[in-house]
Phi, psi and omega in degrees: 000021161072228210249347164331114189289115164317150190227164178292001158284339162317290187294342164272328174273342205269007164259004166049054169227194182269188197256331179282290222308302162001278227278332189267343197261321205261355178239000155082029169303146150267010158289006184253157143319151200297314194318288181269034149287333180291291171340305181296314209280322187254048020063263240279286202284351164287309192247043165029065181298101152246144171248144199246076185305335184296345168293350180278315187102016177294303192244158149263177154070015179322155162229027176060018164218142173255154188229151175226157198230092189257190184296277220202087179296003201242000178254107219295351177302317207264350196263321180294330169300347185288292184338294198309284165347260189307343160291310181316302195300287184298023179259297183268012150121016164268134165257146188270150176260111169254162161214156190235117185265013164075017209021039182265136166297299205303292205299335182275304188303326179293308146335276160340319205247274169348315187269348199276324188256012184272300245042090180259164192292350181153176214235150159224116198223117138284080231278144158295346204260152169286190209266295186357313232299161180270115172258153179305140204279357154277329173312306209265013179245335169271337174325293164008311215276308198307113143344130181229124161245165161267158181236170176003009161237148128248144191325196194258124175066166165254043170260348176291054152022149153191151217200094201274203156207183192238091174327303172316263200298356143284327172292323180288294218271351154318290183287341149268350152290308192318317188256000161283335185273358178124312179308130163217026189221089178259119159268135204218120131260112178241183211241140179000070196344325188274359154274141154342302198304312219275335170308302206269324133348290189285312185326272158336291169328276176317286219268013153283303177315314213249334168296329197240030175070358220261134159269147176272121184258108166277043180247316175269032190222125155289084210257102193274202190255023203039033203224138166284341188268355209243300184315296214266356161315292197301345171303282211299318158316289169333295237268313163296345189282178187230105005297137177254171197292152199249017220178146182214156165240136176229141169251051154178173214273326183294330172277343181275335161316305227278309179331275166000290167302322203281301176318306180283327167321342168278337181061054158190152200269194197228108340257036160269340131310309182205161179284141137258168160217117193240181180243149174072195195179094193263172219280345163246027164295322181297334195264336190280162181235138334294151182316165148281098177307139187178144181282099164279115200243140163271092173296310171282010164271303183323282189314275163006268194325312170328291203292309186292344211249297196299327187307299164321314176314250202330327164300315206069054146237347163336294208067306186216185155302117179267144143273106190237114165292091167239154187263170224248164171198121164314106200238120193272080167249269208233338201292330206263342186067186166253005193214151150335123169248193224296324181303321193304326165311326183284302173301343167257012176274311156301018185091315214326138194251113168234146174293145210281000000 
């Protein structure tokens, strides 16, 4: 195309779509189809495409970087969201700042106020804090200022964009295989009440129990850090009550290592003592015997996706704050058996009531 800057009309014609679909595909809508995201995309990398947003005159003083702010990089959910992220970004000519808070509120404010003193062009925070929490009123008058969106939590207030999986009907379609298989004394470790994640969770978890007649026993709910050592105390806990549960939902990979630990620690197996079922679904979850049955989240889409929702910020195309929903899938190997396992005698020895 000679010396010409490709332009999204290029790209439109040599992907035999419009010029929105372009515009929609390069911001990371999920209104398009995978086909044709593809099409486009390899469009985008034959005639070398970059767009150069920063050319729109939206801000002064730009500096090509976004900064994101996750939980716990060491947790491969939040390092493929990065992932997500930093392909979208470097698509359009952006480079990522990551920081990582440990889920510390302070340590994220602190983050914040650093990346803020970059100028970076906008932010994506998986926040630690509940979305309730007060930020200090000079933080949140330069926040104010910044493009922002959330990722797998949500944020402080609804002026804001974020881009979720749907914890709920993932957490549900965990704990109803769990109960097409027999279970009715279901044990739930979950993650901090005052997050989303950790909410929405239970939140799934209950409305499995009660569509399928099941009483919610709070006896049988844990509330860990999404951390292992938090998981296999509430295990280890879970595991003493009487009856104990013949089955555990635990929600998120880290706590089902802590789980794991507990269980054998205990001198009893997977699924022949008790059922697992987990939420995400990391490259050994496939590898431990017995596999793991687990709620798989489009992690790098989620991160994508993120990115496409700040982009629209940085355009001055948003219009309002969005909420994007992807949905979660139940992928069925060894951990849940096909049966009660050896625990249920003891739950039924206690009263436990189970489905025929």
């Amino acid at each position: 195309m000679g010396s010409r800057s490709v332009t999204a009309k290029d790209v439109a014609k040599a992907a035999g779509v419009s010029v929105a679909t372009v515009s929609r595909v390069v911001n990371g809508s999920p209104l398009v189809s995978d086909k044709l995201a593809r099409r486009v995309w390899s469009a985008v990398r034959r005639l070398n495409y970059r767009r150069n947003i920063l050319a729109r005159g939206l801000k002064t003083n730009q500096t090509s970087t976004v900064g994101i702010i996750v939980p716990n990089i060491m947790n491969t959910f939040f390092t493929a969201v990065v992932r997500g992220v930093e392909d979208r970004a470097n698509q359009q000519g952006l480079n990522v700042i990551l920081c990582n808070s440990d889920d510390n509120p302070d340590k994220e404010m602190e983050y914040l106020s650093v990346l803020l003193d970059r100028q970076v062009d906008g932010l994506i925070l998986a926040p630690a804090a509940a979305p309730s929490r007060h930020l200090a009123e000079d933080l949140a008058e330069r926040l104010s200022q910044v493009p922002m969106a959330f990722v797998d939590r949500r944020g402080w207030g609804d002026k804001r964009s974020v881009a979720l999986v749907d914890n709920i009907q993932g957490a549900y379609c965990a704990v109803e295989h769990l109960i097409s298989l027999g279970h009715r004394r279901i044990g739930v470790v979950t993650g901090p009440l005052d997050l989303t994640t950790g909410a929405d969770r239970l939140e799934g978890y209950r409305l499995a129990l009660a569509e399928h007649g099941i009483a919610y026993d709070e006896r049988l709910l844990r509330v860990a850090d999404f951390k292992v050592e938090q998981a296999e105390a509430s295990t280890r806990d879970l595991l003493e009550e009487v009856p104990p549960p013949t089955a555990l939902f635990v929600a998120n990979n880290l706590m089902a290592l802590g789980t794991l630990r507990a269980i054998r620690r205990k001198g009893l197996s997977v699924p022949d003592d008790i059922a697992l079922v987990t939420f995400d679904d990391p490259e050994w979850a496939e590898l431990v015997r017995p596999a793991l049955t687990v709620v798989a989240q489009p992690t790098y889409e989620l991160g994508a996706c993120a990115m496409g929702l700040l982009l629209d910020e940085l355009n001055g195309e948003s219009g309002c704050a969005r909420e994007v929903v992807l949905k979660c899938n139940l992928i069925v190997r060894e951990s849940c058996g096909a049966r009660l396992g050896r625990l249920a005698g003891a739950a039924r020895d206690g009263g436990d009531d189970r489905i025929a």
